[in-house]
BALUMLUM-620324 format. One line per field, with one value per residue (C-alpha): x, y, z; residue number from 1. Coordinates in steps of 0.001 Angstrom, whole numbers, plus 500000, padded with zeros to 6 digits. Layout:
% residues N
x	[X / ...]
y	[Y / ...]
z	[Z / ...]
num	[NUM / ...]
This chain:
% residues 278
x	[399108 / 401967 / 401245 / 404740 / 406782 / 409885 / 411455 / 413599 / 416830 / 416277 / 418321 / 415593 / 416351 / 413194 / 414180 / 412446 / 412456 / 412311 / 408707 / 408166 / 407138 / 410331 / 410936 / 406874 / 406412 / 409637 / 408423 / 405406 / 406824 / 408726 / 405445 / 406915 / 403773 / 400164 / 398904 / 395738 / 394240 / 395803 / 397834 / 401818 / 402325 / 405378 / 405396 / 401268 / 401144 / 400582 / 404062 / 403217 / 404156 / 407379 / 408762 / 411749 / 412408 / 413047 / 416212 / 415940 / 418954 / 417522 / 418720 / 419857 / 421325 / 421081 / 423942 / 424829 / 428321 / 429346 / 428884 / 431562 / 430326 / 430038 / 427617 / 425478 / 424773 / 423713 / 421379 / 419721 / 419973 / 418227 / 415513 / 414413 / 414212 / 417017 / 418150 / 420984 / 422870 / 422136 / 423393 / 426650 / 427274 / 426599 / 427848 / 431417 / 430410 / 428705 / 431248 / 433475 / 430877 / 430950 / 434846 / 434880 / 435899 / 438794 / 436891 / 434624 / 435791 / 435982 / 433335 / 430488 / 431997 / 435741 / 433987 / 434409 / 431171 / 431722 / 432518 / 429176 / 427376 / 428661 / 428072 / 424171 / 423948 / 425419 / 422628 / 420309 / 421568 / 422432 / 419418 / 419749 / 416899 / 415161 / 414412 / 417208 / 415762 / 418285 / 417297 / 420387 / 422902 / 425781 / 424383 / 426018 / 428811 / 433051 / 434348 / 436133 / 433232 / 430812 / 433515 / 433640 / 429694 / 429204 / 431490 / 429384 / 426345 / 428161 / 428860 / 425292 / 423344 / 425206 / 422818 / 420035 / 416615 / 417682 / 415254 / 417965 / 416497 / 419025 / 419485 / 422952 / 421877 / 425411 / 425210 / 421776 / 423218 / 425613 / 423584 / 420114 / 418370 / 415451 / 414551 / 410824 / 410920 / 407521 / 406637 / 404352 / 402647 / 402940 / 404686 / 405532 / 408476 / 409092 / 412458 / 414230 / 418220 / 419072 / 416439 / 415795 / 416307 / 413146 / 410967 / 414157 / 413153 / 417134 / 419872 / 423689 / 425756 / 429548 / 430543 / 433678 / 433071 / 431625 / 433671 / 431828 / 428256 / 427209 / 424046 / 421962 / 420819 / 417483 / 414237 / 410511 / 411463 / 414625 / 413499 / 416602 / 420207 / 422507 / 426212 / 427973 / 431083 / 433226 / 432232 / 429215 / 425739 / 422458 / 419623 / 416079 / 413026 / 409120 / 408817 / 410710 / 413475 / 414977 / 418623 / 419208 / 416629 / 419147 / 422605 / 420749 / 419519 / 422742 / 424676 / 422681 / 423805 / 427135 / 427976 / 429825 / 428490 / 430818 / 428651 / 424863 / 423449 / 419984 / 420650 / 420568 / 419130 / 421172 / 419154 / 419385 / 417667 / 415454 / 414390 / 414498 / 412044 / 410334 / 409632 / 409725 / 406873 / 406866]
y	[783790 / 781235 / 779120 / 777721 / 774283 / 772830 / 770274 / 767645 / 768662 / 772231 / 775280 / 777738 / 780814 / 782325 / 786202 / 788793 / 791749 / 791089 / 790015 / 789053 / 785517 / 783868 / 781934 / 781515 / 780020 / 777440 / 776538 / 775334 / 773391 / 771511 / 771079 / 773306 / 775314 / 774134 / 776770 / 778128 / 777348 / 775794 / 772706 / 771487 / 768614 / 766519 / 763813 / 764807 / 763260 / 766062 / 767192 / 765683 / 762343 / 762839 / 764853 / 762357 / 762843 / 766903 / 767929 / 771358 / 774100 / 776880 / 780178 / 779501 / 776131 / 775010 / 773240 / 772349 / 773684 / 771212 / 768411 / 766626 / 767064 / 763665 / 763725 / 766300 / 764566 / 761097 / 762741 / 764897 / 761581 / 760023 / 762553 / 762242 / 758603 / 757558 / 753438 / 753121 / 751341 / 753698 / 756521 / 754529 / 753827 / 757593 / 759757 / 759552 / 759952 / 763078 / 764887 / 763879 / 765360 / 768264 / 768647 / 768204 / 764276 / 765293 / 767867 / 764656 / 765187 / 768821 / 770220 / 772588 / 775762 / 775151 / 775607 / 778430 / 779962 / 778655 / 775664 / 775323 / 776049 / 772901 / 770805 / 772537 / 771097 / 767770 / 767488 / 768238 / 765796 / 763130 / 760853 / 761358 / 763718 / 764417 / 768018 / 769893 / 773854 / 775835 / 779048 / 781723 / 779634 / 781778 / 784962 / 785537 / 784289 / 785858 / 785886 / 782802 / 780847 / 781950 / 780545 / 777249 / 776793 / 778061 / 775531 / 773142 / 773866 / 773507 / 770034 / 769203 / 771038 / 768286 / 765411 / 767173 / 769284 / 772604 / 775483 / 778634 / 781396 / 784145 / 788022 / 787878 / 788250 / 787349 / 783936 / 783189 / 784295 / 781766 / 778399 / 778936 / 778172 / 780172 / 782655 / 783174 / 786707 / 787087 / 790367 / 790556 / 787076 / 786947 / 785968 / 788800 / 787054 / 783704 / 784426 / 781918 / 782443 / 781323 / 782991 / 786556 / 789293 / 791001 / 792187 / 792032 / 795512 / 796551 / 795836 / 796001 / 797045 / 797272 / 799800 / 799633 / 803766 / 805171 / 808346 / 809040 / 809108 / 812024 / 811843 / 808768 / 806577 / 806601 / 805240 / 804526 / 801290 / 802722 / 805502 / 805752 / 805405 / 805811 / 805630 / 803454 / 803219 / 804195 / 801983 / 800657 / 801286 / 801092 / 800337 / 800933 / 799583 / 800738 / 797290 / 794084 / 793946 / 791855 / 791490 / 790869 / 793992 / 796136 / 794853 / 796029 / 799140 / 800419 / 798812 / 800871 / 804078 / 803049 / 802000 / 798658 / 796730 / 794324 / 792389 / 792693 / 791124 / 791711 / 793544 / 790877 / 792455 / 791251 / 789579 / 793022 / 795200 / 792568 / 792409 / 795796 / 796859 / 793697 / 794758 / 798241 / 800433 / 802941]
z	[819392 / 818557 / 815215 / 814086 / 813344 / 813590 / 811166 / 811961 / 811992 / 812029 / 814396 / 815143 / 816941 / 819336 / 819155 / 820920 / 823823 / 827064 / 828202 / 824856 / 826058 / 824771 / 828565 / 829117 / 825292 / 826335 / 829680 / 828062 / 825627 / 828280 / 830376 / 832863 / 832515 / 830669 / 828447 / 828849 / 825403 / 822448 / 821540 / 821754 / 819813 / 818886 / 816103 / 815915 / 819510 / 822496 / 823593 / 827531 / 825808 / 824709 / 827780 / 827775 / 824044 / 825088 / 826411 / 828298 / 829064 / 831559 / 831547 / 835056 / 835891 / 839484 / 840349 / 843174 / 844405 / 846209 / 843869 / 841483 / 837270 / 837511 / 840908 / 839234 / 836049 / 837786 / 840283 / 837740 / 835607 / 838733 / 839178 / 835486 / 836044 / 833903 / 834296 / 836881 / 833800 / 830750 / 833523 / 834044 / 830506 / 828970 / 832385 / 830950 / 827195 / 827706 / 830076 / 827325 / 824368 / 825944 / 826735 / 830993 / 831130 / 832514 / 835091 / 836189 / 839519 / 840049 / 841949 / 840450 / 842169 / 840741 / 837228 / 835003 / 833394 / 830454 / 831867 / 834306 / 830878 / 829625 / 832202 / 831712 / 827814 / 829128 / 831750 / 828716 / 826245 / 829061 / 827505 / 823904 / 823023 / 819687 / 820549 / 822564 / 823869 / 824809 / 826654 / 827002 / 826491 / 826162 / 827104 / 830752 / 830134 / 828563 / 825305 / 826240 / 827770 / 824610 / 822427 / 824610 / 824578 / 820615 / 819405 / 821029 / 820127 / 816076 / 816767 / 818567 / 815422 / 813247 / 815571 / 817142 / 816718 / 818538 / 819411 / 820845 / 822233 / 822454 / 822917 / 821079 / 817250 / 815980 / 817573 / 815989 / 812696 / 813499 / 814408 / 813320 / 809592 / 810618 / 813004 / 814942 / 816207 / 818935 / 820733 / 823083 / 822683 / 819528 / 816547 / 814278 / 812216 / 810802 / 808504 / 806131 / 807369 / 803695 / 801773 / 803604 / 800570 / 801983 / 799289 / 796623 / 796155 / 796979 / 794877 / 795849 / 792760 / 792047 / 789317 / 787834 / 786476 / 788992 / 788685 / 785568 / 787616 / 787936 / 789442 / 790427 / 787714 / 788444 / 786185 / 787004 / 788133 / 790320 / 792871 / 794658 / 794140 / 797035 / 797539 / 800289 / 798991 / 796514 / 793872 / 795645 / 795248 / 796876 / 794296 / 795606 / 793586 / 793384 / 792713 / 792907 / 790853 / 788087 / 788234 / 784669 / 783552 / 786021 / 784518 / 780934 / 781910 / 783429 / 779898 / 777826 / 779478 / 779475 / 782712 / 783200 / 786664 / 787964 / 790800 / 791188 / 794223 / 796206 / 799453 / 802436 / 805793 / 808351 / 811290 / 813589 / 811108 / 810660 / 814152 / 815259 / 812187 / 813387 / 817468 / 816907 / 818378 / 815359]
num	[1 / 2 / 3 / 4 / 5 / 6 / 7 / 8 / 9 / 10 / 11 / 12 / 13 / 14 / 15 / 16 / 17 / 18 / 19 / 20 / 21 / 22 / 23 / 24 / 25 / 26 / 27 / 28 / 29 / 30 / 31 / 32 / 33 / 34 / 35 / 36 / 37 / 38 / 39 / 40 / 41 / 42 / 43 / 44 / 45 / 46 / 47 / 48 / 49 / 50 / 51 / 52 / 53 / 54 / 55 / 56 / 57 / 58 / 59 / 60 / 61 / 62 / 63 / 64 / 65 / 66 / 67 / 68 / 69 / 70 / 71 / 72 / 73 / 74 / 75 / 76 / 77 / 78 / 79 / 80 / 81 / 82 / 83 / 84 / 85 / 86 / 87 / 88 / 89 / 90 / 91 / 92 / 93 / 94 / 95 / 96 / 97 / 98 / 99 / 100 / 101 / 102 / 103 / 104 / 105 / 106 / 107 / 108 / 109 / 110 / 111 / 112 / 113 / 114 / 115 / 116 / 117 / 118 / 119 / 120 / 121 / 122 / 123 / 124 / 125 / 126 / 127 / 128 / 129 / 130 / 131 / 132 / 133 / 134 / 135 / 136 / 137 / 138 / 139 / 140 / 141 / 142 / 143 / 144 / 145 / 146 / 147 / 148 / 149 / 150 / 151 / 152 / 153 / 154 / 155 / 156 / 157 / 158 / 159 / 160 / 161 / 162 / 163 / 164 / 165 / 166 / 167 / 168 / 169 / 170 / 171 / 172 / 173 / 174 / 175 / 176 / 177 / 178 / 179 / 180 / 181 / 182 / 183 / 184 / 185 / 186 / 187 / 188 / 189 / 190 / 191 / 192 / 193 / 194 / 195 / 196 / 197 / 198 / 199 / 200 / 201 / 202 / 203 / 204 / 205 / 206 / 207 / 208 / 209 / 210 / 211 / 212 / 213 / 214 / 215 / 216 / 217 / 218 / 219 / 220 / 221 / 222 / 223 / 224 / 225 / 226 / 227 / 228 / 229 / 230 / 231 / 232 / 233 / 234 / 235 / 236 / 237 / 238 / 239 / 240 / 241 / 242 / 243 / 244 / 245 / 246 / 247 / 248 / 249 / 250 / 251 / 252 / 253 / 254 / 255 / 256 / 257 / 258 / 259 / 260 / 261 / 262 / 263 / 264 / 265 / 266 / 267 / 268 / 269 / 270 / 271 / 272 / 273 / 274 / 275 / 276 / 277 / 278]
């Protein structure tokens, strides 16, 4: 079962396996597919409404090879139904957005990946959408292309709705202020990029004697104490903890802290615990 939003404005990232339903979930939010029960719905309206308000990157763009950039975007501009004059007038601003103005007239098969993945997000932002889904956008492609299309995608963030469904977690880490992680139909994980300390059961702490330790500082509130670096720390709590009851506790005993932070999970922990079968 899927039961999530989107706010204006917002990055999301759709994480999961493969077959998790991440394609299946987009293609019916683009009215590619019709779902067999429940509702889409965009501004409280049924999504089937506001088709040309969506602007839709497949993982596979069909190009074809022997057409300029410029050729490509007005006859997918054409089969969408876009006016013969708002096609003239934005052709050349978008190629330009998205950094091949000057490759207008190259055809489709003299493109690099990264490049063909540009002229992809141009073809979905040719008419100005509210809601841009990309699916894969970077995934196949080099270093070099990634870099092209990620830089992109920074400056469209700063304009658009985006929904990014990706298998590279560094790039979601990147772009998205939230993350819905799904597996196997359904959703398992909606995370809060700015706001995902977990249970703020762990603590990271920086001691400036930690030679003098000499054995974990544990407590009924502290069941385990583990070293990751020199200095470092790794506080775990039977509960959540207070950062200002820790820095006290540890002063008491004579130990001087010199940063306190909850431990962040980064996004990959996150979603492995997340899809894991154990």
């Amino acid at each position: 079962m899927f039961l999530f939003s989107i706010s204006k404005g917002e990055c999301v990232g759709l994480l999961g396996p493969n077959g998790a339903g991440k394609t299946t979930l987009i293609k019916c939010m683009t009215g590619i597919l019709h779902p067999e029960e429940g509702e889409i719905m965009f501004n409280s309206k049924a999504i089937i409404q506001h088709k040309r308000h969506i602007g839709y990157l497949s993982q596979y763009t069909d190009f074809k090879p022997w057409m300029t950039c410029e050729e490509s975007l007005l006859f997918f501009g054409k089969l969408s139904g876009l006016d013969r004059t708002f096609l003239k007038e934005n052709t050349t601003k978008v190629l330009e957005e998205v950094g091949l103005k000057d490759r207008k007239n190259d055809k489709v098969e003299q493109l690099s990946g990264g490049m063909k993945q540009r002229l992809g997000i141009a073809q979905a932002i040719l008419h100005q959408p509210l809601l841009l889904i990309l699916d894969e956008p970077v995934s196949a492609l080099d270093p070099i292309g990634r870099n092209e299309v990620k830089k992109l995608i920074a400056r469209l963030k700063k304009r658009a709705t985006i929904l990014l469904s990706t298998h590279i977690l560094d790039d979601a880490a990147t772009f998205c202020d939230r993350y819905i992680i799904i597996r196997k139909g359904t959703i398992v994980g909606d995370i809060d990029n700015e706001n995902n300390e977990s249970d703020r059961k762990r603590i990271i702490v920086e001691i400036e004697n930690a030679e003098s330790i000499k054995e974990p500082l544990t407590n009924s509130e502290i069941k385990e104490m583990e070293r990751i670096s020199k200095n470092t720390f790794l506080l775990t709590g039977t509960k959540k903890l207070d950062l200002t009851e820790v820095v006290a506790d540890f002063s008491q005993k004579g130990v001087d802290i010199v940063s306190i932070r909850f431990y962040k999970k980064e996004i990959e922990e996150i979603f492995l615990e997340m899809v894991s079968d154990t």
